[in-house]
N, C-alpha and C positions, 0 to 999 in steps of 0.2 A: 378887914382890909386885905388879907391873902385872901380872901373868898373873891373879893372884888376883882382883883390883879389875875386872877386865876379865868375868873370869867371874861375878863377884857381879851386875855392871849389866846383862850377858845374860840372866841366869837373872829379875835383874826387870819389865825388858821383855817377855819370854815368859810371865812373869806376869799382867803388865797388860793385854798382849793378849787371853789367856785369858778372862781378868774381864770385857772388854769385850763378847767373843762369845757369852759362855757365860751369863753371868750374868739373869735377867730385869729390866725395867725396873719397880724396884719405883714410883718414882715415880710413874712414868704410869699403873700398875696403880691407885696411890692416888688420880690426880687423874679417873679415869675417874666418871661419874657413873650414880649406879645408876636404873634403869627410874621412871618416874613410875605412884605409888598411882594406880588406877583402882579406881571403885564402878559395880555395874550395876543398877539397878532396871529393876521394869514400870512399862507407861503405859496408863492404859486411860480412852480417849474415847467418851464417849456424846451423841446427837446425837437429839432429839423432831422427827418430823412424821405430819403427817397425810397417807396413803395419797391420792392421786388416782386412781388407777387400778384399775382392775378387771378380770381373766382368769377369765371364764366356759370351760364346757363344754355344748353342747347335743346333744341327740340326739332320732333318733328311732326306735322298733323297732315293726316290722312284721310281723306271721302271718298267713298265708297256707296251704291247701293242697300249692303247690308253691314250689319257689325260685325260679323262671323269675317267680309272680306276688308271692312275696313282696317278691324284687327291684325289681319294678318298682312297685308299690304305696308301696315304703318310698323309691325315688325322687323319685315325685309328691308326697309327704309333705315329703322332707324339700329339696326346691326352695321348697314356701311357707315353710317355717322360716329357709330365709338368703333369701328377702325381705324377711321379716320382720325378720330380725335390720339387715339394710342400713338398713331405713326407718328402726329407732328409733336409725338410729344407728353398730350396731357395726363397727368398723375389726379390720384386721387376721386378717379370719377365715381360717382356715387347715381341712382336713378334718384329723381325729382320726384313724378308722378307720372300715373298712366292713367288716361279716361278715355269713357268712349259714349255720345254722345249723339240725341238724332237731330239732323236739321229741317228746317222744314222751307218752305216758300211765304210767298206774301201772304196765300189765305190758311195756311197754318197748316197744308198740308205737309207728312213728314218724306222729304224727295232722297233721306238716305239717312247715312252716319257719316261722323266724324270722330278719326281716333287719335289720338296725340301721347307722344313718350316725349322725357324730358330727362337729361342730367346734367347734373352739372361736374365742371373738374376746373383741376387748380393748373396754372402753371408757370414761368416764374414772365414776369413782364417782356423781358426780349420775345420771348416766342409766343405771347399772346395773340398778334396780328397773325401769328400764320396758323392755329388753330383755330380760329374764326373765317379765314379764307379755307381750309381743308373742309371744316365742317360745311360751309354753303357748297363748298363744289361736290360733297357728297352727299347734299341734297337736305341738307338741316334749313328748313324757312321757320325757326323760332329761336334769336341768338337777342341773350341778353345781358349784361355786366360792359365790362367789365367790373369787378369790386377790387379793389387797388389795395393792399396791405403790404408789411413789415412782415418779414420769417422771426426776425428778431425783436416782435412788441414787447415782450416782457423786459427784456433790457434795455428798452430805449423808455418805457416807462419809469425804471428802477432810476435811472440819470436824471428822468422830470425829477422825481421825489426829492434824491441829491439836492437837484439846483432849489427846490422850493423850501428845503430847511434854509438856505442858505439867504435866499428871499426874508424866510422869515427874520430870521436874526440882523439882517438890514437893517429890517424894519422897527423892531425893536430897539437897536442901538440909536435909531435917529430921534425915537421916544424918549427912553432914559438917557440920553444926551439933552435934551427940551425941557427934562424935568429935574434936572442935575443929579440923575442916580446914574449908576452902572449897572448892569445884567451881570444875573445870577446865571445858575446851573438851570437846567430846559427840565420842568416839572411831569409835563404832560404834553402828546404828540397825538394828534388825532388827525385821521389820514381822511380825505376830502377824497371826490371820482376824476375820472382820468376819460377823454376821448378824443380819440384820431381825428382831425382836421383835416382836410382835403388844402392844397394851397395850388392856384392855377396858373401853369404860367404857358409863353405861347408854344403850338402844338411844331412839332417838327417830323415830316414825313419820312420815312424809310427810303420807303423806294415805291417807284409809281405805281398803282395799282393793288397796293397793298391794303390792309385796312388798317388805317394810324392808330396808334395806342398812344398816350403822352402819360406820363406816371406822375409829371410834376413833382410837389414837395406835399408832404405831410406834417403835420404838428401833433405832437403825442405830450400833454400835458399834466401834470398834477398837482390837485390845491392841500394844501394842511395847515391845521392851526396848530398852534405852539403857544406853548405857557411859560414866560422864562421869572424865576425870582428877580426880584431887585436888590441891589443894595446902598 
């Protein structure tokens, strides 16, 4: 009878062991907490100024008989043109290109050369009109831009970004509002591209004889998405 009783309480111990090793912990499977609801919306910031700035192209092109005098002719030309351009003004000039090139006639004969220089310079939009009237009057017959920008694009961009988190969390709140949660803390921020708009509006002349410039408005934009938890 102790043999029996003996073997009954090994055989449950070997049990309970078992149980303890074997078994999963339903518990803590229970008490574990599951991932927090996230929503993602876009954001998208838009930011108005007015261009200050101005990126011209000037040139000059030259024909001549041979290269040797088209070259040098389209030289002498184009030294009074970034005199000119210095005097009214223009910063940053840089040369474009220089070619030189033969023409010919209807039957394909070649009746000379043609030489051409090219640069361009910056300068700020008021004085743009009169570096384009300096340049023609000293003999530039190749004017092309103006390209109209911001000195200050990186901080009119920075303000888009501002305003489009700001978009986004709107957007968000009108969500978790619709679906009776509230917004968490912002998980993840990924930044979307940004580019300058032109915006036209009517032109207004200087003074007579001038050549108009109108800078209008610009829009300088940026889009991001946004991850916010819920709860």
């Amino acid at each position: 009878m102790k043999r029996l009783l003996l073997a009954v309480a090994a055989g449950l111990t070997i049990v309970a062991l078992a149980g303890a090793v074997g078994l999963p912990d339903l518990a803590g499977a229970q008490d574990a907490a599951p991932a927090d609801d996230t929503i993602t919306v876009s954001g998208v910031g838009i930011v108005k100024a007015v261009p200050d700035e101005a990126q011209m192209s000037f040139g000059v092109e030259t024909r001549r008989p041979t290269a040797q005098a088209a070259v040098a002719a389209n030289a002498d030309a184009m030294r009074k043109v970034i005199n000119a351009l210095r005097q009214a003004g223009a910063r940053e000039m840089a040369t474009q290109w220089v070619s030189v090139y033969p023409f010919t006639n209807e039957t394909g004969v070649v009746e000379g050369y043609s030489a051409s220089n090219s640069v361009s310079a910056v300068s700020d939009v008021d004085d743009a009109a009169g570096l384009i009237d300096a340049a023609a009057e000293a003999g530039a017959n190749q004017v092309s831009g103006p390209g109209l920008s911001s000195s200050n694009a990186e901080a009119l961009y920075r303000q888009a970004l501002a305003k489009a988190v700001d978009d986004a969390r709107l957007r968000a709140e009108v969500l978790a509002k619709a679906a009776d949660r509230s917004l968490g803390e912002i998980t993840t921020i990924v930044e979307g591209g940004a580019q300058p708009t032109p915006l036209y509006r009517e032109a207004a002349l200087d003074s007579a004889g001038s050549t108009p410039i109108v800078p209008g408005q610009q829009e300088t934009s940026a889009s991001i998405s946004v991850t916010f938890s819920l709860r």
